[in-house]
Residue, then its C-alpha position, 0 to 999 in steps of 0.5 A: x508465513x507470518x502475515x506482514x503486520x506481525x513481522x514489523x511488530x517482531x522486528x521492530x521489538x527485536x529492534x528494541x531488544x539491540x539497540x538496549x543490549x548493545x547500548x549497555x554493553x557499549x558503556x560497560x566496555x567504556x567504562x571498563x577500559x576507562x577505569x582500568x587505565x585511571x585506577x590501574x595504579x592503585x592496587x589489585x584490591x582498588x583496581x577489582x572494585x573500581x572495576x566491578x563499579x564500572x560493570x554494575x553502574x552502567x547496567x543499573x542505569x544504562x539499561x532502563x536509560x537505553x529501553x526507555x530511549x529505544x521505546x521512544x524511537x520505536x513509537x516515533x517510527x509507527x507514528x511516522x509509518x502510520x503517517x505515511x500510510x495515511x498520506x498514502x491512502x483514501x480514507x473511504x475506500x482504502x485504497x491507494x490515492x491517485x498521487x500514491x497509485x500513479x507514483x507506484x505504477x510509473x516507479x513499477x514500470x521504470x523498474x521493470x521495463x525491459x521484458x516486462x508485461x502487465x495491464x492497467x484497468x481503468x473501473x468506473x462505478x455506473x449510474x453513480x449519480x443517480x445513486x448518490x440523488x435517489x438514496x444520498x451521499x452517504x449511501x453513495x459512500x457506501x457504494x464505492x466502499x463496496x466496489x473498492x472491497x469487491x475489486x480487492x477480492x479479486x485481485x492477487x497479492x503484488x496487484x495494487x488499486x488506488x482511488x483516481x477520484x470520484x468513482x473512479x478506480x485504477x488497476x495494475x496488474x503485473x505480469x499479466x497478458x491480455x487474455x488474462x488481463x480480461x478475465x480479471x476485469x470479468x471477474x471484478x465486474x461479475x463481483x461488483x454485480x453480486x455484492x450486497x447493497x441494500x440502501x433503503x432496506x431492498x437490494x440494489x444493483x451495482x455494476x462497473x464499466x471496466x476499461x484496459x490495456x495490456x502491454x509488453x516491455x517498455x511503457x509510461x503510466x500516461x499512455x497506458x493511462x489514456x488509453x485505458x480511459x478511452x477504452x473505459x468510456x467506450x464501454x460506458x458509450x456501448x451500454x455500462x456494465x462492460x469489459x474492454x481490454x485492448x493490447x497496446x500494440x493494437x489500440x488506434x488512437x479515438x477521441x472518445x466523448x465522456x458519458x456518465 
């Protein structure tokens, strides 16, 4: 299979190819009808030549007029696509920002909420102060740019991340139950553990705690939200680098204190 990239750029010249055939060959047409109505009177002499100016002229300035214009449409639509894909993203980590990650997932949800499972993984970097005050911010950027790309190894195509802000990390994943929903934050977790993050010339250790939720048929963003969160802050309390994933049905609401 193509990958997504190359098949916009295919069909977005393809795109070209028709609005300038069509385009000429509309004008042609027009032209055709046109002359044959004005000059049809004239003789078959005057009528044929009248009739092949009407061909030729349209095509010799139609077509370069109906590339050129369609070229213009096509650089406006990557530029207004690239827009949005800016508009949509954090630009340290790539990830999805939290406005674009929450929309998504509250649409997904709306979308498929009769008979629909899935789970949302709240991810928050640990000890991420103390990174940015022993090695600086820049080394705190390149931490979380880490974490972002060791989470995305993790996950399957259809699952989304996004930035929630700070070192903080949302995860949709659709379709999954709780068991699995578990395995896939172990999996991040352990990831995080192993990537590469050497600041000052030695390697350093970076973990995540992992909160979440599963559910089954309908739900909102919101609730699975907090419920996430406080899960995420209960792994933080009970000692950092830690999974906890509950199903909704189970989870009993606790007013759990933020820690580092």
């Amino acid at each position: 299979m193509m990958p997504s990239k190359t098949l916009t750029a295919l069909q977005s010249w393809s795109s070209v190819g028709r609005w300038t055939l069509f385009g000429t060959m509309a004008c042609v047409v027009v032209s055709v009808v046109f002359n044959a109505v004005m000059f049809g009177d004239l003789g078959a002499t005057a009528l044929q030549r009248s009739i092949v100016s009407a061909i030729v002229l349209p095509i010799l300035l139609g077509l370069p007029l109906f590339f050129y214009m369609s070229l213009r449409v096509r650089g406006l639509a990557i530029t207004n696509r690239r827009l949005g894909l800016v508009a949509r993203t954090d630009s340290l980590t790539a990830c999805l920002n939290r406005g674009a990650f929450t929309g998504k997932v509250g649409t997904l949800l709306t979308q498929r909420a009769h008979g629909s499972s899935g789970a949302l993984l709240m991810i928050d970097a640990d000890n991420f102060k103390a990174i940015n005050d022993l090695f600086g911010h820049d080394a705190g950027d390149e931490a979380l740019t880490i974490i972002a790309r060791s989470i995305r190894t993790i996950l399957r195509a259809g699952d989304l991340v996004g930035r929630m802000g700070g070192e903080e990390f949302g995860v949709y994943l659709p379709d999954v139950d709780q068991h699995s929903a578990e395995a896939v934050a172990e999996r991040i977790r352990r990831s995080v553990n192993l990537a590469v993050f050497a600041p000052d010339g030695k390697q350093r250790s970076l973990s995540v705690s992992i909160g979440g939720v599963a559910f089954e048929g309908p739900a909102s963003f919101s609730d699975l939200f907090r419920i996430a969160d406080q899960r995420l802050y209960g792994a933080k309390q009970t000692g950092r680098n830690r999974v906890a994933v509950v199903h909704v049905a189970d989870h009993p609401f606790i007013d759990l204190k933020r820690t580092a």
